[in-house]
Structures are given as structure tokens and as C-alpha cells.
C-alpha positions as CSV (number, residue, x, y, z in Angstrom):
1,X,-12.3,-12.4,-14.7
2,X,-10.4,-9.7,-16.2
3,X,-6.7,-9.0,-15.4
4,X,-5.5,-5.8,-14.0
5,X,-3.1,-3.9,-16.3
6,X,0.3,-4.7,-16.6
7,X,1.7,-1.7,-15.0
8,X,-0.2,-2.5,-11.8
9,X,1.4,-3.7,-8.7
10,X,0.3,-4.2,-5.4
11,X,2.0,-2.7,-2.5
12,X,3.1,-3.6,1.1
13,X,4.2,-0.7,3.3
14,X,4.7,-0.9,6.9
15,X,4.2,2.1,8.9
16,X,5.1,2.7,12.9
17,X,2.5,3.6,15.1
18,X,-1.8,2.8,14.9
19,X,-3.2,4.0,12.2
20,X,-7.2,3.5,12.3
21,X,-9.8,2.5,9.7
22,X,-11.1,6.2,9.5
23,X,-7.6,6.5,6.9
24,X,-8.6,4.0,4.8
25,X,-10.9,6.6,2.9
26,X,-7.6,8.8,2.8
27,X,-5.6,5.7,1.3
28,X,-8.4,5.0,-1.3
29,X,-7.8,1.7,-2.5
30,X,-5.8,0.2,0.3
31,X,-5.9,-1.8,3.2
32,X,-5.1,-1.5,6.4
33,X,-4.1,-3.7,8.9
34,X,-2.7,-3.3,12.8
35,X,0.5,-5.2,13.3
36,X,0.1,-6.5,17.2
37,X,3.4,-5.0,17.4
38,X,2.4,-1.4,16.7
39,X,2.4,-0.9,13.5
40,X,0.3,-0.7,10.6
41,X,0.5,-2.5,7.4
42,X,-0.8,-0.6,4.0
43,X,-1.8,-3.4,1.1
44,X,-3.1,-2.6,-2.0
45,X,-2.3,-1.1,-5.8
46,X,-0.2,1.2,-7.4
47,X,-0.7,1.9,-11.1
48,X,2.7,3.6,-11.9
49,X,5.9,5.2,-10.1
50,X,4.1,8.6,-10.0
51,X,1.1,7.0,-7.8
52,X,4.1,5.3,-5.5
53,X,5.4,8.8,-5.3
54,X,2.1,10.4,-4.2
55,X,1.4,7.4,-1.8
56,X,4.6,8.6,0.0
57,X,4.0,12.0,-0.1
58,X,0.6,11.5,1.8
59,X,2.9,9.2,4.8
60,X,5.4,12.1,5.2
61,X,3.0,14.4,5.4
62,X,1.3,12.3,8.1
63,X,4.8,12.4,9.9
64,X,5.1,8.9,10.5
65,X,7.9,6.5,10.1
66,X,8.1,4.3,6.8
67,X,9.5,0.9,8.2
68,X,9.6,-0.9,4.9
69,X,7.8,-0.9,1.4
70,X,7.4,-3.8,-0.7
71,X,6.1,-5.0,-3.6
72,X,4.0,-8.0,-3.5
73,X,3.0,-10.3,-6.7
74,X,-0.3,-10.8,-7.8
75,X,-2.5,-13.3,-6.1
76,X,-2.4,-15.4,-9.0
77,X,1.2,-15.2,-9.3
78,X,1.3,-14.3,-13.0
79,X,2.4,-11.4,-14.5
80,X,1.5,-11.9,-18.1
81,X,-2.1,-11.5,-19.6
């Protein structure tokens, strides 16, 4: 199986408040998950600082409160190729 590219890193970012499946097509390419203490967890990739960027834009423009952001390591836990 192929590896991603280098530059790609998978993100955590917890939101407040519900956020539905209906936003994952809004999101494209991450997953959401509702934390039982109502909030919702974003998981997925970013391929450089400029998509991070972007991904924040679209949560301030949905007016709802970043908790935290995070970036997670790959499954595999190796970086290299």
C-alpha cells in the first residue's frame, strides 16, 4: 500500500456544540464524531499549512468555538517513506 506524501498530516480538532453528518460533505475528507459531552471531534488530513488555514476559516465562519486542534501521527506511526 502506498504512503501518503510527506507533507500530509492528519488532524484532530474539537469543536463545541453538535455538528451532524450532513457537514461531513462540507469537511470533505474528514470525519466526524459526537463527543457525549457535546462536542464534535473533526479527524482527518491536511496536505499543507494553507489547507489548515482554510479548514479554520470554514469553523469561524460556522461561528462555533475551536476547543483544541491537534495533530495526530500516522496510523502506522512512521513518518518516513
Amino acid at each position: 500500500m502506498p504512503h501518503p506524501p510527506a507533507d500530509l498530516v492528519s488532524y484532530e480538532i474539537r469543536l463545541q456544540g453538535r455538528l451532524d453528518d450532513r457537514w461531513g460533505t462540507w469537511f470533505d475528507g474528514f470525519q466526524l464524531s459526537a463527543g457525549s459531552d457535546g462536542t464534535t471531534t473533526l479527524t482527518g488530513p491536511v496536505t499543507d499549512q494553507a489547507a489548515l488555514h482554510g479548514l479554520l476559516r470554514r469553523i469561524g465562519d460556522l461561528g462555533v468555538t475551536l476547543i483544541s486542534i491537534n495533530a495526530t501521527l500516522p496510523s502506522n506511526g512512521d513518518f518516513d517513506e
